[in-house]
Structures are given as C-alpha cells and as structure tokens.
N, C-alpha and C positions, 0 to 999 in steps of 0.2 A: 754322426758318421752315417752316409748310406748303407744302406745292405748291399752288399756282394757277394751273390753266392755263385759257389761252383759246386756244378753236379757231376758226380762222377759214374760216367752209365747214362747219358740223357738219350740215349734212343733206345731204351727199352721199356717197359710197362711202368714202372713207377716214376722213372726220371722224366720221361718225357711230361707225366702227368705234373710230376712238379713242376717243372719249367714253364709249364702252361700255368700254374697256380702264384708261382711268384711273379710272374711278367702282370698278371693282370694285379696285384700286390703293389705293382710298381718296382721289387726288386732289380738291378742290375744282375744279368743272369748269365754265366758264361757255363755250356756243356761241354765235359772231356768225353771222348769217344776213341777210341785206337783207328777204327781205320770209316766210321760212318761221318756225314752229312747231315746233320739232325734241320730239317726244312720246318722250320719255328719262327715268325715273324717276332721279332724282339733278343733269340738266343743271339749270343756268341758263342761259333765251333771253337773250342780246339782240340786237336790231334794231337796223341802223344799216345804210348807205351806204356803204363804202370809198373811194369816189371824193369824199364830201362830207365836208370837213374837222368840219365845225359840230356834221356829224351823228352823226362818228364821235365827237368831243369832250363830246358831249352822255350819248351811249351809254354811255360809259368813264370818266365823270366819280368812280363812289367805285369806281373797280376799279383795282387793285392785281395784275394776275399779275404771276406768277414764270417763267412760260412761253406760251411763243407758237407756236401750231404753223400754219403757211399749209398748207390743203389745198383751196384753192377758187381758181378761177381763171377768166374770161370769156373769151369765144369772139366775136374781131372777123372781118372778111375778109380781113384782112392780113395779114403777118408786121409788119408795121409797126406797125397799130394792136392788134394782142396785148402786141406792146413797149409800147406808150404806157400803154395799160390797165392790166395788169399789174402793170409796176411800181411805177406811180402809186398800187395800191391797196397794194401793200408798204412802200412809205415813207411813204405818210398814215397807215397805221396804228402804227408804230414811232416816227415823229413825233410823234403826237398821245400816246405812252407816253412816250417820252423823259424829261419832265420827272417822272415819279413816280420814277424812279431803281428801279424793281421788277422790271424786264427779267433773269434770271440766264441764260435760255436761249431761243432760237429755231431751229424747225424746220421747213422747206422741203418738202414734196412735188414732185417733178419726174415725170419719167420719161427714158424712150429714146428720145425725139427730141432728148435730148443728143449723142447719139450718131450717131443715124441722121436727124437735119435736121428742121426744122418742116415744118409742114403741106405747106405752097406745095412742099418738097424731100424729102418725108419717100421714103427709103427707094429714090431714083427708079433706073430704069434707068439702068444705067452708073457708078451711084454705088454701092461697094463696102465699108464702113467694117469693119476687123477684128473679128471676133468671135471669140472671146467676147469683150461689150465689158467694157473695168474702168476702174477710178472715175480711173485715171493717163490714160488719152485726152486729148490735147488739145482744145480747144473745137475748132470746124469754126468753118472763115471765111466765114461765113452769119448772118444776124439769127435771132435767135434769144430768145422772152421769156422762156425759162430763163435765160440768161444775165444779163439784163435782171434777175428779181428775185433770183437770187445775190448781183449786183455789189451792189445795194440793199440787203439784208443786209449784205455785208460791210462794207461804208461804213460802215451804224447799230452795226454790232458796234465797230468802231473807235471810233465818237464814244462810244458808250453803255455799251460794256466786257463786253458777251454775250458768251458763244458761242453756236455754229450745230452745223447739223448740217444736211445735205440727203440727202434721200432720191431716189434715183431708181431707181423702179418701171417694170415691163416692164406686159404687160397688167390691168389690175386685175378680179379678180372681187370682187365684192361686192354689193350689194342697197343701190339707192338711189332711188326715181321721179324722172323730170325730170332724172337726171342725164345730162351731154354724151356719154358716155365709157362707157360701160355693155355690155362683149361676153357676160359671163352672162347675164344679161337677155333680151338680143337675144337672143340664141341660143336662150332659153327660150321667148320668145317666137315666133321665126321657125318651131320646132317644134312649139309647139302649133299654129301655125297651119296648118302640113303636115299636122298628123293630123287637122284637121278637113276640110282638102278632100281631103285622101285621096291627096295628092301626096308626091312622097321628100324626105329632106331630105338636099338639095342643095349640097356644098360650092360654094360663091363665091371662092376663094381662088387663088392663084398657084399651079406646081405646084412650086415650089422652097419654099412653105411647108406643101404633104401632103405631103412624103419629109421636109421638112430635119425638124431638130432645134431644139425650141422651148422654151421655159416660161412663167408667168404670176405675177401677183403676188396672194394672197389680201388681203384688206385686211384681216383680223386679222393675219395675222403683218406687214405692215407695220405696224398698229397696234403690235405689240411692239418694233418695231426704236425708234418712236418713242421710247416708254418707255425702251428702254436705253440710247440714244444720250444723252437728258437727262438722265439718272443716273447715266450712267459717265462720270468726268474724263476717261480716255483715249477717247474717242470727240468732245472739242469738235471744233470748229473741221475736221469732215474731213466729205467726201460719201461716202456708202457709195448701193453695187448694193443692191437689196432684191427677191429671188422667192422662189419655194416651198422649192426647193432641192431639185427634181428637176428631170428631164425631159422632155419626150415627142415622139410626133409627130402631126401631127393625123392622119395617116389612120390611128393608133389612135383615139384619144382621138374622131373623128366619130360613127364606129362606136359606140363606148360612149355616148355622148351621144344618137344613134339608137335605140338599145336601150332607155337611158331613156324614152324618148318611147312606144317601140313604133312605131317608123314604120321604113319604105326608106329608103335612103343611099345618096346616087350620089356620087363618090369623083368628084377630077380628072379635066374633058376641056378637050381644047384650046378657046378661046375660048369661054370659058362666061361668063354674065353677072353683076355683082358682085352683092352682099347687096340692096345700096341697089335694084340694079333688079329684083330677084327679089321684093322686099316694096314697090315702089310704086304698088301697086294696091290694099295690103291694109287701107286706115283701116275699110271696110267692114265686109269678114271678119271684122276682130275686133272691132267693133261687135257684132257677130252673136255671138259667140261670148263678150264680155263679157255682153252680155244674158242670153246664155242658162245662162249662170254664175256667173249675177250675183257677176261679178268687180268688183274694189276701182276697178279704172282703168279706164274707155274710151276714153281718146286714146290710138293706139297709138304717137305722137312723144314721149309724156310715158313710154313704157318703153324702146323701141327707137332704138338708137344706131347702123342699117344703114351708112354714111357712115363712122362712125371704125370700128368692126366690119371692114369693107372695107380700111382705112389699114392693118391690123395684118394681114388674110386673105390679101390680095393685096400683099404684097412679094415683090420680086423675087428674096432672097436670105433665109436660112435665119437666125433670130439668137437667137443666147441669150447668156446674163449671169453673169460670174464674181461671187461674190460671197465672196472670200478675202480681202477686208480688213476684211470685220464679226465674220470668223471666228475671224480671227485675233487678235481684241481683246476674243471671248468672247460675239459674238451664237452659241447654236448653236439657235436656232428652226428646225422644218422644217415644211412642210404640204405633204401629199398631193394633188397637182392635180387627181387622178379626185374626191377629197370635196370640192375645194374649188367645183366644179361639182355636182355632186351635195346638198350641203348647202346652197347655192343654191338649186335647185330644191325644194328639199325645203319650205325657207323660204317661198317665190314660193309654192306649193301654200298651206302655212297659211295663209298673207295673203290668198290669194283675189287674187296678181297674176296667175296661170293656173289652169289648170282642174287640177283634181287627177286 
C-alpha cells in the first residue's frame, strides 16, 4: 500500500518541515489547515475545522491515509481550556477516520513541558525536575494538554488498532509566520531590530540558562524522527526525546548570533528585563524598517513570539534532553545548532522576512 499521510498543522514549523520531508520520501501528502494555503509544490490543502465535526467529515470525505501526524495545536488561557481544546481537536479527527479502517499509524508532536509543567507551571522557581530529561519520567501530577492528546491517542489506537509514536521536542527552530512558538524568528527579528536603532542585543534570559547547558530542536531532523518512527516496527507504540544532538550554552551561541547580526551583545545582569518587554514598543520600528525593505510581513506578532521566547530564556534551571532510546533503535540523525540558526537566517533573508 502507498503511504498517505496527512498533516495536521502543515503551515507551521514542524508540519511544513514534514511535508517537505515526506514529498521528497515520495509520500502522498495531504495538509489540514483551518483557514491557510500551505504553497508546497507536491501538498494537497485541505481546509476544515478540527473542533467541527461536519466540517472535518466533509473535508476528509474520499481521503483514505495511512498516516496521521498532529503538529498543530491552539493556545487558550488556561491549562484547562488547552486540555478541552486540544484534545477535542485529536479525537474528532481520529473519530471522524475511524470508520475508513486506513489509520496504520499516528504521530504526536509534544515538547518539554512534559517534563518541565505547562504554561501556568512551566519551569517555576522551586520546581526542579531531573535533567537530562528522558522519555521513562513520570507524568508530573499537574493538568496538562499533552497528556490530554496522548491519553486520546492511546484510547483511538486501542479501539482502531494504530500505532503511535510521540515526539517530544525541546526548542523548535524553524521558519513558520503566524506561528505561536517561534525563538528563531524572534531572535531574528529582535536583532534586526537592534541593528537598526543602533542598540546591543541584549540577552532577556535567567542566568542559570547563560552558563547552564542547553539544546534545541531543528524541525527538519524532527521531521526525520517522524519518518522513522512510522517506518520502523520497533519504534510503535513508544515516545521518543527529539533535538540536535549537541549542545551548547547561550552565552556562546549569543555572541555567534551577535556577530551574525553585526551588532553589541550584553550578556547576563542581574534583574534585566524579559524579551516580551524589551520588544513592546517595537510594532513601529519594524513598520519602518519593513517599509523600507520592503520586507514580506509588517506585523511584527505575525513573526515574533517575545512571550514563549522568554518561557524557554528565563528558566530558572539549566535543561537538556537524553535522547538514547531513538538511538538505540537506530535513529542516528544529528544537526548542528550554530547552522540550525544560521540557515534560519539565511532563509528569513531570501524571503525578504528581514533585511538582508
């Protein structure tokens, strides 16, 4: 049987990277989006609702995958209504497949607030979880909407006879607009915006994440875990760590990011103020500097993500990610963190999302 998969989420940071990953695979690849255009030579759009049954029944009516990968997710106030949301949009759509009997595999994007607590708890003072974290941790006794579309899976996997597989990613780089979750980006953009008023660029961050020991997750090689987890038997039914498979620490990695720019760097001081309030002044600036660069985007909320940028800058403890049980079952992908920024940028310049 061919592969058919559908992405759910394909124009954000990891779907689109998938989509890019399975086409050249040869997969048949169809992306859901609610209301985008995903401009991919090989997808198929379709549009639908995840929270409206009718609409998603409508959308999916002659589609048949063979695979299902969740990389998209909404953003409520709560930890409460992220659970409601979320999971509601995981089981209407495994629901609304069910009855084609075509399901052989589903795959989960998470991250590290598995590990290190939602929003409302992420990371807080006095809360200390082992690192390096690996995929054997126990849940944390906290609401949680990872948990929430796991459990959702697992259920549909039992009634429906799938496997899974979940993925949980540390920071994600990758090129997406309008996406929630976006620290490449940011960072590209908070930079250009330094080198235009002539100011340094300024770590926002804790100082236990300038010394400590960190990594990130490129979204192509997540895109590859995806691909191998679905194709390898011994990879069903397990969660695997997913990052570069190096490490760094930011007050290297600032500096090099600095240098790119061509701009000053001011490194850790005490009580310094976060991302979010360092760039809330700036819808203007980059008005101005989109104009005059006639760059692709002028709202600078539809690039910059200062707010979860901050959730991951400003922790209070140092964390990074074993990833010895993809390893050991024959994932061996690595990517270099310095290109996985840098080839970022490099992108962001072509596109005309910064100034070259």
């Amino acid at each position: 049987m061919d592969n058919i998969a559908l992405i759910v989420g394909a124009s954000g940071i990891s779907g689109n990277n998938l989509a890019q990953e399975l086409l050249k695979n040869g997969w048949t690849t169809y992306g859901i989006t609610r209301n985008s255009e995903v401009k991919l030579d090989g997808l198929k759009n379709i549009k639908a609702d995840l929270l409206d049954l009718q609409s998603l029944e409508k959308a999916l009516v002659d589609l048949k995958p063979t695979h299902v990968f969740f990389t998209a997710w909404m953003r409520k106030a709560t930890e409460a209504e992220n659970i409601e949301v979320n999971s509601k949009m995981v089981s209407n759509l495994l629901d609304v497949l069910a009855p084609k009997k075509s399901v052989k595999h589903v795959a989960l994007v998470t991250g590290l607030k598995h590990y290190l607590g939602p929003f409302e708890k992420y990371a807080s003072e006095g809360f200390t979880p082992e690192t390096p974290v690996r995929t054997e941790h126990p849940r944390l006794e906290l609401n949680n909407f990872y948990y929430a579309q796991e459990d959702e899976i697992f259920e549909a996997a039992k009634r429906d006879g799938f496997t899974w597989s979940i993925h949980r990613a540390h920071t994600m780089i990758g090129q997406a607009v309008g996406n929630l979750m976006n620290m490449g980006t940011t960072l590209a953009v908070y930079a250009s915006i330094c080198k235009e008023k002539g100011t340094p660029f300024i770590w926002p961050g804790s100082e236990a994440q300038w010394n400590g020991i960190s990594d990130v997750t490129d979204a192509k090689i997540l895109a590859k875990q995806f691909v191998w987890a679905a194709t390898t038997p011994e990879a069903g039914n397990e969660a695997f760590n997913i990052v570069n498979g190096d490490v760094f620490r930011w007050s290297w990695l600032w500096q090099q990011i600095a240098e790119y720019f061509g701009v000053n760097y001011q490194g850790y001081v005490e009580k310094n103020r976060s991302l979010e309030e360092l760039m809330s002044d700036d819808e203007a600036i980059w008005q101005q500097i989109a104009d005059k660069h006639q760059l692709a985007e002028t709202q600078l909320d539809r690039l910059a993500s200062p707010w979860h940028t901050d959730l991951d800058l400003r922790r209070p403890i140092e964390v990074m990610t074993n990833m010895a049980k993809s390893r050991k079952l024959g994932f061996k992908e690595y990517q270099d963190t310095r290109e996985s920024f840098f080839d970022l940028f490099d992108k962001l310049k072509e596109q005309k999302i910064i100034p070259a």
